[in-house]
C-alpha positions in Angstrom: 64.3 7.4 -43.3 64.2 5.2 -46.1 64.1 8.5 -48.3 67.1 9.9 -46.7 68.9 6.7 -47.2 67.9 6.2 -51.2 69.8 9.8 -51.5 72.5 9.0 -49.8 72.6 5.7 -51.8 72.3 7.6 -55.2 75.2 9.5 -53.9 77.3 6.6 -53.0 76.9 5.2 -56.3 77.4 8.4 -58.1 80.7 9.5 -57.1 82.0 5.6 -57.0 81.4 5.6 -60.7 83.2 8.6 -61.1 86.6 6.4 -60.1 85.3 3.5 -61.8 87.1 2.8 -65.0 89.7 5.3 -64.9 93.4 4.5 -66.0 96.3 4.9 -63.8 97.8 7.5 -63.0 94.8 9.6 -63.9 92.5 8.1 -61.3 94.9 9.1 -58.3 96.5 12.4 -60.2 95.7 15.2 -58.5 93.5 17.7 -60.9 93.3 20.6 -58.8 95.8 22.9 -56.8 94.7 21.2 -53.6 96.0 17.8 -54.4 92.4 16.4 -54.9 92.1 13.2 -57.1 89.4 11.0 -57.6 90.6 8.1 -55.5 91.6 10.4 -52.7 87.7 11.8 -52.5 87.2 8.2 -53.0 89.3 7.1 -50.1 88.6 10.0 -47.8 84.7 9.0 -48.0 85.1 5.6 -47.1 86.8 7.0 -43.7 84.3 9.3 -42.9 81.6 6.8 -43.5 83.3 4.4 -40.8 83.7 7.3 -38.8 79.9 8.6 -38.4 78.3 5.3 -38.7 80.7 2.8 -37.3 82.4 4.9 -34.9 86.0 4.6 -36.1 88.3 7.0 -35.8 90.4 9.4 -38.3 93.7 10.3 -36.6 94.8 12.6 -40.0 92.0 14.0 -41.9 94.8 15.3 -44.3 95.7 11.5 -44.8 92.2 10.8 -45.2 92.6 12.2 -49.3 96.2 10.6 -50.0 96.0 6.8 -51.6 99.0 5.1 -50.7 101.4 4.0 -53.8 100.6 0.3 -53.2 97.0 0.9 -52.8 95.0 0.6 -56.0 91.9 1.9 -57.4 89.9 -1.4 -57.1 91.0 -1.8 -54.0 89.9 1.9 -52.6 86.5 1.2 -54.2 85.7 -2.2 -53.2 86.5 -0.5 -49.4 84.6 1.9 -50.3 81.8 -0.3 -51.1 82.5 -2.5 -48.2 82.3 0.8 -45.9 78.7 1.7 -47.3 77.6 -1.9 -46.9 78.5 -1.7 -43.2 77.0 1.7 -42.9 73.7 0.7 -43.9 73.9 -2.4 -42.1 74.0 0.6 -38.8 71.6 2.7 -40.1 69.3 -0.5 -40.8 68.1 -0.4 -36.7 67.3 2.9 -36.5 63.6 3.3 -37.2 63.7 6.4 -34.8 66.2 8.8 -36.3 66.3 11.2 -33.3 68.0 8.4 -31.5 71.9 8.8 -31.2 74.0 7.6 -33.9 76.9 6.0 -32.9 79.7 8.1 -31.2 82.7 9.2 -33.7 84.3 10.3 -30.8 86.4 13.5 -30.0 83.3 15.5 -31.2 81.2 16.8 -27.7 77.8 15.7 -28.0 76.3 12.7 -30.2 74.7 13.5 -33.6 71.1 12.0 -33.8 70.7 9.7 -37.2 68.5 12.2 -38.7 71.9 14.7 -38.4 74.1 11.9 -39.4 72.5 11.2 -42.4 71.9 14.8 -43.6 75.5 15.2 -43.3 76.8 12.4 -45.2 74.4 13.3 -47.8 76.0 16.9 -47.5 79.3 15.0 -47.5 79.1 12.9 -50.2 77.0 15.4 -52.1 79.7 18.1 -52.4 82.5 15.5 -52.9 80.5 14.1 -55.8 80.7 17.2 -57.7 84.1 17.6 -57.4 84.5 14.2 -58.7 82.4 15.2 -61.5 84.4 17.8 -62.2 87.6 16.0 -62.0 86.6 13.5 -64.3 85.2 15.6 -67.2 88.8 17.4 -66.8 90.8 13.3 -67.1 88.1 12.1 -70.1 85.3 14.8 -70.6 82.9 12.2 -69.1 80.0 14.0 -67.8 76.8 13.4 -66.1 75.9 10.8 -62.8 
């Protein structure tokens, strides 16, 4: 597990530095057709990381990408961070990852761990490159 885990955690990291730093408006200004900003990836992880591993629920995935006006970018990432904290705290007592993970709900049958975690990494992964690209296009920053 604890491999599984240190990828996700590079992950985590990775795509929370993308937002970290970054002016207003760029941070929440949408780079892409789609309406996809860095504090809305930002945002819409920290929900789905409550979701799979602390079984909350999402009633708008839509919603999910959209900071509010009054919400700001320290305070998306400290959730963020808060989220992933929690997380791991769940994923802490599993040592056997074909157990269940805990029920998100709404979804037919429970995910094992070992599922969960491939597809946060998944998540996270393919969210992280779009905030890669999002934030060479505000500053030409590049890399992890």
């Amino acid at each position: 597990m604890s491999d599984l885990l240190n990828v996700l955690d590079q992950l985590r990291e990775s795509i929370a530095g993308k937002a970290t730093g970054v002016p207003e408006p760029q941070v929440r200004t949408a780079g892409v057709p789609s309406g996809t900003s860095l504090l809305g990836l930002i945002k819409h992880l920290t929900h789905v990381e409550r979701f799979y591993f602390q079984s909350r629920p999402i009633t708008s995935m839509k919603r999910t990408f959209k900071p509010t006006r009054t919400e700001t970018a320290d305070d998306i990432l400290a959730a963020y961070r808060e989220a992933v904290r929690e997380s791991n705290e769940v994923i802490a007592q599993y040592t056997d990852l074909s157990r269940p993970a805990p029920s998100p709900g709404g979804r037919g049958a429970t995910p094992t761990m070992q599922w969960t975690l491939i597809h946060m990494i998944e998540e996270t992964a393919r969210h992280a490159g779009q905030a890669d690209i999002l934030r060479e296009q505000i500053d030409g920053a590049t890399g992890r």
